[in-house]
C-alpha positions in Angstrom: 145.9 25.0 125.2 147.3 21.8 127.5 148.6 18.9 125.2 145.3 16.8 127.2 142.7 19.3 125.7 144.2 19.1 122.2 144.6 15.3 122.5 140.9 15.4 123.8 139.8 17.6 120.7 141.6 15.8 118.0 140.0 12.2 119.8 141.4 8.9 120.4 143.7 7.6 118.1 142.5 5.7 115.2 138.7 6.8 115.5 138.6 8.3 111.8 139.7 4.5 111.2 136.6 3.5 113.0 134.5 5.6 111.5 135.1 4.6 108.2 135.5 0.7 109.1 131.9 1.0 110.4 130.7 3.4 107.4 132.5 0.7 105.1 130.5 -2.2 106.7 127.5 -0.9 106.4 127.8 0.3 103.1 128.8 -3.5 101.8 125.8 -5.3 103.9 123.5 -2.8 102.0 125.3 -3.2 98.4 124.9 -6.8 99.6 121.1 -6.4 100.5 120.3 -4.5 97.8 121.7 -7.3 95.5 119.5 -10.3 96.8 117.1 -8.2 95.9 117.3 -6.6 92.7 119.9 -9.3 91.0 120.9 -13.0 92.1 124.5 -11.8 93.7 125.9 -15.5 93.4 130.0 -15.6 93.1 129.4 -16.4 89.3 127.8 -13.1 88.7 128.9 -9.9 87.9 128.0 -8.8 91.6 129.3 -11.9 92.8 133.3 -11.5 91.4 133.0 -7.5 92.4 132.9 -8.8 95.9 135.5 -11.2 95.0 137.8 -9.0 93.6 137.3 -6.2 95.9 138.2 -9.0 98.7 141.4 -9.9 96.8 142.6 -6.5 96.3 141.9 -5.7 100.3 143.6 -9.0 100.7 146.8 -7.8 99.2 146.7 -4.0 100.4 146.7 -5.6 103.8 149.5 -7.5 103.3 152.0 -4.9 102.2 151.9 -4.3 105.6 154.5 -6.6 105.8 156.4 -5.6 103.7 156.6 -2.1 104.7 158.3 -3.0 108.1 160.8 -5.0 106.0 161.3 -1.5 103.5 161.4 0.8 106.5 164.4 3.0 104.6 162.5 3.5 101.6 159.1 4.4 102.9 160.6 6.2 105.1 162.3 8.1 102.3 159.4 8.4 99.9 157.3 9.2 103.1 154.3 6.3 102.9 152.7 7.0 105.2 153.1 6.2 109.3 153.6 2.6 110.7 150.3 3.1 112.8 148.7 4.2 109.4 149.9 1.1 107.6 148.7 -1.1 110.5 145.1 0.1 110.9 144.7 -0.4 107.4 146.0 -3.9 107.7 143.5 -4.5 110.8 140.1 -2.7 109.1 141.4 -3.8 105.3 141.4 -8.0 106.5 138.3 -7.0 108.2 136.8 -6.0 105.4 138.7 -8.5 103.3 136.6 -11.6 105.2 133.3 -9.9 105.3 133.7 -9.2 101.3 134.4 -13.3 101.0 131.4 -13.9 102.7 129.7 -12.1 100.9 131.0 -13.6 97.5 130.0 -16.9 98.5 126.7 -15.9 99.3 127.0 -16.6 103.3 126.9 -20.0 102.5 129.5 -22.6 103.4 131.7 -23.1 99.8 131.7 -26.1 98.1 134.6 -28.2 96.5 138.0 -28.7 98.3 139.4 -25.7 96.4 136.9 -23.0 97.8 136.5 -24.7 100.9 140.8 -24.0 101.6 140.4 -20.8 100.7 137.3 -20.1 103.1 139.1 -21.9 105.8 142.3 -19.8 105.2 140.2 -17.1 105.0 139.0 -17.3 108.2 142.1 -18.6 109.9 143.8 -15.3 108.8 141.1 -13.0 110.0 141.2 -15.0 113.4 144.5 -14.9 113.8 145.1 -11.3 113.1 142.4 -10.4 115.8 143.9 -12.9 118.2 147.7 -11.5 117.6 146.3 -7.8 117.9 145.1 -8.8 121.5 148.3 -10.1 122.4 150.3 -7.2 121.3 148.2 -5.1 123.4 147.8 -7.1 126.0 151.5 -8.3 126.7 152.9 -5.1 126.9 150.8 -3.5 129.1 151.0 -6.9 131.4 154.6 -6.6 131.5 154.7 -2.7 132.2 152.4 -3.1 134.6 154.0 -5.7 136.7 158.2 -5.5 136.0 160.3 -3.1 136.6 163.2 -3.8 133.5 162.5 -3.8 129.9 164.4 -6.6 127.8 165.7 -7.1 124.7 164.4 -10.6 123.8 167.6 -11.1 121.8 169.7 -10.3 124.4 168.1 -12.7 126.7 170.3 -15.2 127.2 173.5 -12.7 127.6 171.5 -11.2 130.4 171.0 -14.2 132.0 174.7 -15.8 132.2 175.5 -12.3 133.7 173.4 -12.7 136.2 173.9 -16.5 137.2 178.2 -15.3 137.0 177.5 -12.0 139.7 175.1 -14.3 141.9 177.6 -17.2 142.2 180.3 -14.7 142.9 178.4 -13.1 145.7 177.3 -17.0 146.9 180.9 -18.1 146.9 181.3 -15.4 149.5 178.7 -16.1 151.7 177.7 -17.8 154.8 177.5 -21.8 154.5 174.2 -21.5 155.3 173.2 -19.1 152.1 175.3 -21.4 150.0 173.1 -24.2 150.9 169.8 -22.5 150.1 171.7 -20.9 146.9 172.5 -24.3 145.7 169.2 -25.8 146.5 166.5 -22.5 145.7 168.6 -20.5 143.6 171.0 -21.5 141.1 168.7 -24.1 139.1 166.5 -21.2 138.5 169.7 -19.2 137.4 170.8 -21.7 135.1 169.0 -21.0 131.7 166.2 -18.9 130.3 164.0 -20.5 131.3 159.7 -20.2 130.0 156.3 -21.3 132.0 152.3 -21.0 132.3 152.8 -19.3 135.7 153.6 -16.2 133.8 150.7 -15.9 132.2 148.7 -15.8 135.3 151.3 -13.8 137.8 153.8 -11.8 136.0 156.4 -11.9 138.8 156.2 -15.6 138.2 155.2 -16.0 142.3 158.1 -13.8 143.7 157.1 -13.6 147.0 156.2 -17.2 147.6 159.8 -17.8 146.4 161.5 -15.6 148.4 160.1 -16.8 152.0 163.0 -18.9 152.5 165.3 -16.0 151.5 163.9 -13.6 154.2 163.4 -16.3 156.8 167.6 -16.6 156.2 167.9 -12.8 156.2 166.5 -12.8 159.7 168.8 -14.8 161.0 172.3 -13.5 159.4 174.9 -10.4 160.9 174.2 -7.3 158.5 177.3 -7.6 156.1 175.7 -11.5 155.3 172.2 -9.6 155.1 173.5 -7.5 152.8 174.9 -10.3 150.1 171.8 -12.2 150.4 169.4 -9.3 149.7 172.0 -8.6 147.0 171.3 -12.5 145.4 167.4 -11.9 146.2 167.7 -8.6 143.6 169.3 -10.7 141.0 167.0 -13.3 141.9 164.2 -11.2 140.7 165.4 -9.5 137.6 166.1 -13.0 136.7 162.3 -14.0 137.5 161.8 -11.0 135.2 163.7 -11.8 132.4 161.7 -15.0 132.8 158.6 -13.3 132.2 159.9 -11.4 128.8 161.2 -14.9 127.6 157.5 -16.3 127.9 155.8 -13.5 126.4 157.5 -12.0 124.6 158.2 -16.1 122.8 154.4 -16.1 122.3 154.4 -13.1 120.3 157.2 -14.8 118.0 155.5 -18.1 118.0 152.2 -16.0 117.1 153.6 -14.7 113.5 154.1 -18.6 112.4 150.5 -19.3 113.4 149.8 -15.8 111.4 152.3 -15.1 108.6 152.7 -19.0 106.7 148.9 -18.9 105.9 148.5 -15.5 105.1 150.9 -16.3 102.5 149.7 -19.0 101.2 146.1 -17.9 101.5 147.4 -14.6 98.9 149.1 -17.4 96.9 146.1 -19.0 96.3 143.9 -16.1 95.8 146.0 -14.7 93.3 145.7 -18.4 91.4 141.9 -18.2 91.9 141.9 -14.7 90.1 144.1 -16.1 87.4 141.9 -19.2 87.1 138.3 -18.0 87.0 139.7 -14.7 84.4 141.1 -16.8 82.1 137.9 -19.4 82.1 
């Protein structure tokens, strides 16, 4: 049997997870409904804290996520389970984490400034996890799709003084008139890592709109001159490239402060609200 047909057999990738995320939701909006009915599920009540407390354990299930990646040698060791395992649980577990607060509070807005920062965190964490999960699928597949280098976004600004140092050797040695447009078209954009919007939209970061000037010069120069300048318009490009990772790739990084800092502090001060209401 092909590796597609038992790919196809076994299914995508993480529909079990699916499955039971959908299975789990439904069975908490019935628990839920069933509750209204029977008993008055208010976050006082017995009913009310089960939802509660089922929310804070998901709450903190999901966030050893975190600190798996940072205990890779010893999970690893004691075999916990796969990285894709841990992070579907962290997706489906916040999932369920929110619609259990919800639920706790009745699916009305909280009251008091103490409940109403932990509904807001709350919500902030769910929202940012589903917006952070976009953008690690979407980023990748953008810059697959549309660059030909990978790059280590550590490495980034190595990569770039090597470039900048073999493009003004090849410039010094050039023409007067591919000097000129180096020093006018080329080297500011050689000069630094360098991030912008344009990225976003056109992942060469508008190449070929660039590069007119470059092939109008090529045109006009003997082949051995031709042949330096198509040389700087390579480096030219993988520098555009390296560009693109620098943007991207920065959001991603910029994306766990918006993420991590308030899922911290939102586990913080569940774990006070646990302590509080148990020992009242």
């Amino acid at each position: 049997m092909s590796q597609a047909a038992k790919a196809s057999r076994r299914g995508t990738p993480g529909a079990g997870w699916r499955w039971v995320f959908g299975l789990a939701v439904i069975a908490c909006l019935v628990v839920y409904v069933l509750g209204v009915v029977l008993w008055e599920a208010r976050p006082g009540t017995w009913l009310g804290m089960s939802y509660g407390i089922a929310a804070a354990v998901l709450l903190f299930g999901a966030a050893l996520y975190g600190l798996r990646r940072r205990a890779m040698s010893t999970v690893s060791r004691w075999r916990l389970g796969s990285a894709a395992g841990w992070l579907r649980f962290h997706l489906y577990g916040g999932g369920l984490f929110l619609l259990l607060v919800l639920m706790h509070t009745g699916f009305r807005l909280p009251t008091g400034t103490w409940m109403w920062w932990l509904w807001l965190l709350s919500l902030w964490t769910a929202a940012s996890g589903l917006a952070g999960r976009a953008l690690q699928l979407w980023i990748p597949r953008v810059l697959a799709s549309g660059l030909s280098v990978e790059v280590n976004y550590d490495r980034i600004p190595e990569l770039v003084d090597e470039i900048r140092g073999r493009a003004e050797r090849l410039a010094s040695g050039c023409d007067r008139s591919v000097q000129r447009l180096y020093g006018r078209k080329i080297a500011p954009v050689l000069a630094a890592p360098a991030r912008s919007p344009i990225f976003f939209f056109d992942v060469t970061g508008g190449a070929r709109s660039r590069l007119k000037d470059l092939d109008y010069l090529a045109g006009l120069l003997p082949a051995d001159e031709r042949r330096k300048l198509r040389e700087i318009e390579r480096l030219y490009r993988a520098k555009l490239e390296i560009d693109a990772h620098y943007t991207l790739q920065r959001l991603l990084r910029a994306w766990l402060w918006i993420h991590v800092p308030p899922s911290l502090v939102l586990a913080a001060l569940v774990l006070l609200h646990v302590l509080t209401v148990s020992y009242y």
